[in-house]
TIDO-576005 format. One record per residue: residue number from 0; residue in one letter; chain; x, y, z of N, C-alpha, C, CB in turn. Coordinates in steps of 0.1 Angstrom, whole numbers. Glycine has a CB too. Example, Ala and Ser with C-alpha at 12.3 -4.5 7.8 and 13.67 -1.06 7.14 Angstrom:
BEGIN
    n  res  chain   n_px   n_py   n_pz  ca_px  ca_py  ca_pz   c_px   c_py   c_pz  cb_px  cb_py  cb_pz
    0    A      A    132    -57     78    123    -45     78    132    -33     78    113    -45     90
    1    S      A    128    -22     71    137    -11     71    129      0     79    141     -6     57
//
This chain:
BEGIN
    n  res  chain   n_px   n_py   n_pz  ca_px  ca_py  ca_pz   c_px   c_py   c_pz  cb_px  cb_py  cb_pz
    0    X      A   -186    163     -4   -193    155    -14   -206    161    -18   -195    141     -8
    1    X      A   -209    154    -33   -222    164    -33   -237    159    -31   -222    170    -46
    2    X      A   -246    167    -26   -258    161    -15   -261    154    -24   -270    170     -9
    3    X      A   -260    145    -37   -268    139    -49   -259    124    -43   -265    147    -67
    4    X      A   -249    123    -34   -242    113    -31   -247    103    -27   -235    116    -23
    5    X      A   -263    108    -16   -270     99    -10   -284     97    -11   -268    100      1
    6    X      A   -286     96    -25   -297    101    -31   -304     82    -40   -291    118    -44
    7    X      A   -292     78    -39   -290     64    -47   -301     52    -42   -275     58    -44
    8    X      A   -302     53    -29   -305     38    -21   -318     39    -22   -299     34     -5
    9    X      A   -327     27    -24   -345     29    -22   -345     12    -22   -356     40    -40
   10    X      A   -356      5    -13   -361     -3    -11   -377     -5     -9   -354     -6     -4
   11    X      A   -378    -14    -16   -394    -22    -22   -396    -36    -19   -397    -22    -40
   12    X      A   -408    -37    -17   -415    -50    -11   -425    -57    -19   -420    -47      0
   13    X      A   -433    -64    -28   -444    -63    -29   -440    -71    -45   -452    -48    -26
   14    X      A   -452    -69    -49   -453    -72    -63   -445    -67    -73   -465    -68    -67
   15    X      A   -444    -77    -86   -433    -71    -94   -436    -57   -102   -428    -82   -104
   16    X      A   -448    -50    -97   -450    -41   -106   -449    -37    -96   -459    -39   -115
   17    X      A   -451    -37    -85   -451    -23    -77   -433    -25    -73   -464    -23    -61
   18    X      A   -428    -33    -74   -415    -31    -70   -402    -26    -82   -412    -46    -65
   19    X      A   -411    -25    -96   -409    -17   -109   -413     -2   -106   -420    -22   -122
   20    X      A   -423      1   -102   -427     15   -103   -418     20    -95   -442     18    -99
   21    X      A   -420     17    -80   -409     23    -71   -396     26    -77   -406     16    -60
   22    X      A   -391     13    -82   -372     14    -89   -376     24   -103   -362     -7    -95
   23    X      A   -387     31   -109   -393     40   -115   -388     52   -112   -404     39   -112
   24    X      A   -397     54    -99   -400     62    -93   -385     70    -91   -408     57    -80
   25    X      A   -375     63    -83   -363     59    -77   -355     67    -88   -360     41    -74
   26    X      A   -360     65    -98   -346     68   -109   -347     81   -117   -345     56   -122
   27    X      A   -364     83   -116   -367     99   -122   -363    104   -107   -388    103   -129
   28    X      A   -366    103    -98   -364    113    -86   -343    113    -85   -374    103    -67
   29    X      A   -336    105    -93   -323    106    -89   -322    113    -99   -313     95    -88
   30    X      A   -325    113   -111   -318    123   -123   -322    139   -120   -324    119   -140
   31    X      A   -336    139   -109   -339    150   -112   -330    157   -104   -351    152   -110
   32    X      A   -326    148    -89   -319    157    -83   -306    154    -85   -322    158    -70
   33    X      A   -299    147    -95   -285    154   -102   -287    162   -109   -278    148   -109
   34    X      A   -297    165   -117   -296    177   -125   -299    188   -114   -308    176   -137
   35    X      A   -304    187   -104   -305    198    -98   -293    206    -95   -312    195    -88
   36    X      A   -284    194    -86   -267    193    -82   -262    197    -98   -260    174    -74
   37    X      A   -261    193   -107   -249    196   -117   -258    218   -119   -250    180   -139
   38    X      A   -272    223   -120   -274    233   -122   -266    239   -111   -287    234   -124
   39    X      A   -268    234    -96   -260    240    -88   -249    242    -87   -262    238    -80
   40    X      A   -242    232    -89   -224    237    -90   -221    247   -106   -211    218    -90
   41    X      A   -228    248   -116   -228    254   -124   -233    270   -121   -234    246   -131
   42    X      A   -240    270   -114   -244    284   -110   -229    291   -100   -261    284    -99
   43    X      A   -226    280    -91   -213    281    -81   -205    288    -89   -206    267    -75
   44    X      A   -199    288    -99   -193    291   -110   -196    302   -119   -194    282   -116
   45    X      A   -209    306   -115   -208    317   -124   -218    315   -141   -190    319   -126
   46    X      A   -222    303   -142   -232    299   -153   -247    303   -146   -230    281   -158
   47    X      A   -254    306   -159   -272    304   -158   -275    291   -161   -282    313   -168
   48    X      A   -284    289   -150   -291    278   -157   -303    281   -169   -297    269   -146
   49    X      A   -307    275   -180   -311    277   -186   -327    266   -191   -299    280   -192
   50    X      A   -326    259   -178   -338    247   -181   -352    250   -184   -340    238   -170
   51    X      A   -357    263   -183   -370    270   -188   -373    275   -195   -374    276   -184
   52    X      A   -359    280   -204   -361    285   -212   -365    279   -227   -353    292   -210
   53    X      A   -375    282   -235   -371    277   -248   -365    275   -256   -373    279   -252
   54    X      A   -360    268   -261   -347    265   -274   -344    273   -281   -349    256   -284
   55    X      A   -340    281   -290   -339    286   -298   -338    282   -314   -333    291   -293
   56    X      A   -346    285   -323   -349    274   -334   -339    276   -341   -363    274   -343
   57    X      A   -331    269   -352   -323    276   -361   -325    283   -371   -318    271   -363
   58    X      A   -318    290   -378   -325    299   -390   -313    289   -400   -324    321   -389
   59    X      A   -322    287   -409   -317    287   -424   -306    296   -428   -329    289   -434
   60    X      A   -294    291   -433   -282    301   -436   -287    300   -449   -264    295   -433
   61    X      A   -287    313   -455   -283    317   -469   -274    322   -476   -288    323   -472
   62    X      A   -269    307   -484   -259    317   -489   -258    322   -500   -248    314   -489
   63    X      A   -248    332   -502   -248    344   -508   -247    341   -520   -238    352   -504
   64    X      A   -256    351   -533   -256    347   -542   -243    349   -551   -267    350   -545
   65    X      A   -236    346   -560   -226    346   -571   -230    358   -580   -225    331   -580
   66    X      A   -225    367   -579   -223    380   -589   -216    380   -601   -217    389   -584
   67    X      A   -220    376   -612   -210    378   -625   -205    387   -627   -214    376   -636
   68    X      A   -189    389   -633   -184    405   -631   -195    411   -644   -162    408   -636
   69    X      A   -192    421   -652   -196    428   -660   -194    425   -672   -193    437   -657
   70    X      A   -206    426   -679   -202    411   -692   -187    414   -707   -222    411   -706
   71    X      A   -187    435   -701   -172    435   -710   -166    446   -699   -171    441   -730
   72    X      A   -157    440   -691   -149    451   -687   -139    463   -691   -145    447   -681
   73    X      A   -135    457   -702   -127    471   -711   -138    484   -718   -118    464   -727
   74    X      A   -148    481   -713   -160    489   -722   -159    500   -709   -181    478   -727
   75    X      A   -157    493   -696   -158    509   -691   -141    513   -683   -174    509   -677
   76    X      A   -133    512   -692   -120    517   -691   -107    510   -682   -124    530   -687
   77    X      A   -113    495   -680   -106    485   -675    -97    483   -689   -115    472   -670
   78    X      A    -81    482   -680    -73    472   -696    -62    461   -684    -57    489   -712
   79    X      A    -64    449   -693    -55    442   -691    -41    440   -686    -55    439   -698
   80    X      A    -37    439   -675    -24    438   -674    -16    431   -674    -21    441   -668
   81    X      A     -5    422   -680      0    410   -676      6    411   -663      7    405   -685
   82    X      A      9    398   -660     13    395   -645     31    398   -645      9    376   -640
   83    X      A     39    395   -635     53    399   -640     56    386   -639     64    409   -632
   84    X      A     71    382   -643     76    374   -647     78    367   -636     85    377   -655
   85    X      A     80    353   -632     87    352   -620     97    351   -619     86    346   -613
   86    X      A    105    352   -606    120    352   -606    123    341   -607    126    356   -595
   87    X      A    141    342   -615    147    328   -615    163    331   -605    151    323   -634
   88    X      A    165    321   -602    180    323   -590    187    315   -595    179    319   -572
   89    X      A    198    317   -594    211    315   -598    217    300   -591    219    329   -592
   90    X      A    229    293   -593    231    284   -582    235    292   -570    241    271   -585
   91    X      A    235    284   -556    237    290   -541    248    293   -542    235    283   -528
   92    X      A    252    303   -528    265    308   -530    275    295   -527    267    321   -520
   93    X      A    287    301   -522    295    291   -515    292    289   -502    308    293   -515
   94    X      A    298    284   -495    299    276   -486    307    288   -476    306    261   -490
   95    X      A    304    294   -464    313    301   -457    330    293   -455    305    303   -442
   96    X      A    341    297   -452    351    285   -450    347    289   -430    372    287   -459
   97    X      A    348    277   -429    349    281   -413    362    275   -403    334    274   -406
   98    X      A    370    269   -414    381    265   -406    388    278   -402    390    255   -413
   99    X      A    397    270   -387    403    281   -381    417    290   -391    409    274   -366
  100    X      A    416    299   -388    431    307   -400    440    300   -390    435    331   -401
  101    X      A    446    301   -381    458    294   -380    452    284   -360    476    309   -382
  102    X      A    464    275   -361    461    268   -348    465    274   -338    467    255   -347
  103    X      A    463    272   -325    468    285   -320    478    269   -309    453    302   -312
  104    X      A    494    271   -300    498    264   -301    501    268   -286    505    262   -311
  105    X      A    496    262   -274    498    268   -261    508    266   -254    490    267   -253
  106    X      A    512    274   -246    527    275   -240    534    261   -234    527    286   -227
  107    X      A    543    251   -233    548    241   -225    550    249   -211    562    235   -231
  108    X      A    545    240   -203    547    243   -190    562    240   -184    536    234   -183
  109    X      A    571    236   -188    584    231   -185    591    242   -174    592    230   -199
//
């Protein structure tokens, strides 16, 4: 089990503020030490922990600007080609026959 198992229980006596602060107290001291336990079985594994380090900010994507082709392409020795025709098909063939050529008629046992 993990040591964060028995980390839960805390008891207070006293005034309702002081019996706030403690269950306070109680709840930053549990997250800290689950986070501690989840960094540790994460390292177990083969991850960095990464809690010191600074964020990394994002950068603004730019995107790319639209290039117009060239205002006459036949001017520098482009020519037009048409596209081809598409195909047309015929109706499907037939149908294979798959019945048997003849029955085949097995010996009487007599």
């Amino acid at each position: 089990m993990a040591r964060h198992g028995n980390r839960t229980s805390w008891y207070a006596e006293g005034k309702p503020e002081y019996v706030a602060g403690v269950a306070l107290g109680a709840a930053i001291g549990d997250a800290i030490g689950a986070n501690q336990d989840f960094n540790d079985c994460m390292q177990a594994v083969g991850w960095e922990i990464a809690d010191d380090r600074p964020t990394v900010q994002p950068v603004a994507y730019q995107a790319p600007v639209y290039q117009p082709p060239a205002p006459d392409a036949r001017a520098e020795g482009w020519q037009e080609v048409p596209a081809p025709a598409a195909p047309t098909y015929g109706p499907p063939p037939p149908a294979p026959d798959i019945r048997p050529a003849r029955l085949l008629q097995m010996p009487s046992q007599d």
